[in-house]
N, C-alpha and C positions, 0 to 999 in steps of 0.2 A: 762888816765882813772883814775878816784877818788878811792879813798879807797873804797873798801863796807861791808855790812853788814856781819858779821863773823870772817870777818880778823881779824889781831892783827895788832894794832898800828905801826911802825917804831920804832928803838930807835935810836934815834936823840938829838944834844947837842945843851941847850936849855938856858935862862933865865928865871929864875924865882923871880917875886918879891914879897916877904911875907912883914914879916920887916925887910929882906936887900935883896939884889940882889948877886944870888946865881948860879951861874956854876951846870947843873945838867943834867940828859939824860931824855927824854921823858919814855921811856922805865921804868926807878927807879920812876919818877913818876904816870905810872897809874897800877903799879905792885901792886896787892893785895887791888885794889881798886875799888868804882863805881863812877866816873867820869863822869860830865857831862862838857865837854868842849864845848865855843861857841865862835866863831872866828867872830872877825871887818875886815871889811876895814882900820880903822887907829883909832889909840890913838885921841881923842880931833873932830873929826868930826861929823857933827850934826846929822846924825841917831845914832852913837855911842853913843853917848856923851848925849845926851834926850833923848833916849829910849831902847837903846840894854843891855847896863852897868847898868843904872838904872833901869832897872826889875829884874833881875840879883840880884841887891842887895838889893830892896823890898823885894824879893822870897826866899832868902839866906837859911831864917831857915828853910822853908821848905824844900828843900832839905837837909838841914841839917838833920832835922827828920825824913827823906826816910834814911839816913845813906849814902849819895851822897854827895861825894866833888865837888866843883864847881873852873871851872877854865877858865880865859879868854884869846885868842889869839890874836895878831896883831903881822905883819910884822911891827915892830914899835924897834926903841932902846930901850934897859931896862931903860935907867934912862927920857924916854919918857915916859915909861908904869907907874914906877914910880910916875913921878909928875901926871900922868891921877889918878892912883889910891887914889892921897893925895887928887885934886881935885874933883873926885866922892864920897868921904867919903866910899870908899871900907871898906869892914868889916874885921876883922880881919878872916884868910880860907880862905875866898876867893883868890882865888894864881891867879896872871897877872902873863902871861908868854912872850913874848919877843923874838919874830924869828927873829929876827935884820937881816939875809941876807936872810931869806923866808925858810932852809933849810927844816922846816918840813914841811911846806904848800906844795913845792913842792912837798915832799919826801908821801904824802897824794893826790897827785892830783888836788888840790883845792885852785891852784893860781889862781889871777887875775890880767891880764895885763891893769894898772890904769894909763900908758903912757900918754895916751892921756889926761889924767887930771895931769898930772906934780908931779904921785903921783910912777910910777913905778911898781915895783911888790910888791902886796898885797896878803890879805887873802880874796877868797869868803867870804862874810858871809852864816855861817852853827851851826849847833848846831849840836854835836853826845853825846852819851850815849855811855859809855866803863865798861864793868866789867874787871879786872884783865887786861887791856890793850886791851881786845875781842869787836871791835865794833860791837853794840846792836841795834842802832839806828842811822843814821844819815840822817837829816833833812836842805839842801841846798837851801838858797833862789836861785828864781830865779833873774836874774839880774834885780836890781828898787826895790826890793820888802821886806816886813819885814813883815813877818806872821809865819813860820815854826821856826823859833829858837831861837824867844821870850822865857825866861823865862816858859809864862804861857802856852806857845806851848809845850814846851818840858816837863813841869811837867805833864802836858795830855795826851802825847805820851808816855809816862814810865810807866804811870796810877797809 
């Protein structure tokens, strides 16, 4: 079963990459925070990659101006997340984070088993909203689908 609405986060040991790649717990990161985290499938692949990250970072200031940090997931290695983010022109804030063995996705509920595409275990795509680590919102595509955790979905959902 997924995470839901109320809980608090996991705290779970994580990558994070600003401008380095940094050993850190989930938990120290959505402490005392409003967070809108939004999990891929994978680094570099083409719903990712043309449309999930790129709204994301169209959107940025806006959520910046709500007083919302933005943060992105994949089951992906950090120095994968890395060259993703040198090649999307990620902004500076915006923090890729880096589940290298899935620990959080699972530890959230919100694997996917991409076996049968030669991809393994991945991240659902989802979007949630965290206050102080308290999830607020969360919004889970359904499998095929890209509408609920768009960028311009989630800034609408928050209102």
């Amino acid at each position: 079963m997924s995470i839901q609405v109320g809980q608090t986060l996991p705290d779970v040991e994580i990558r994070a990459i600003g401008d380095t790649i940094e050993q850190t717990h989930t938990g120290t990161l959505f402490a005392g925070r409003k967070v809108v985290m939004f999990a891929v499938p994978g680094a570099f692949t083409p719903t990712c990659s043309n449309r999930h990250l790129p709204g994301y970072v169209q959107h940025f200031g806006e959520f910046q101006a709500r007083g919302i940090d933005v943060m992105c997931l994949a089951v992906n290695d950090a120095y994968v997340m890395q060259a993703w983010a040198v090649s999307q022109n990620v902004p500076h804030g915006l923090l890729m984070l880096a589940d290298g063995n899935g620990a959080f996705t699972r530890s959230i509920g919100l694997e996917l088993d991409g076996n049968a595409y030669g991809m393994g275990l991945r991240s659902r795509r989802f979007g949630l909203f965290a206050d102080d680590g308290v999830v607020k919102l969360l919004q889970v595509e359904a499998p095929g689908e890209f509408r609920v955790s768009t960028a311009e979905a989630m800034l609408e959902a928050i209102g």
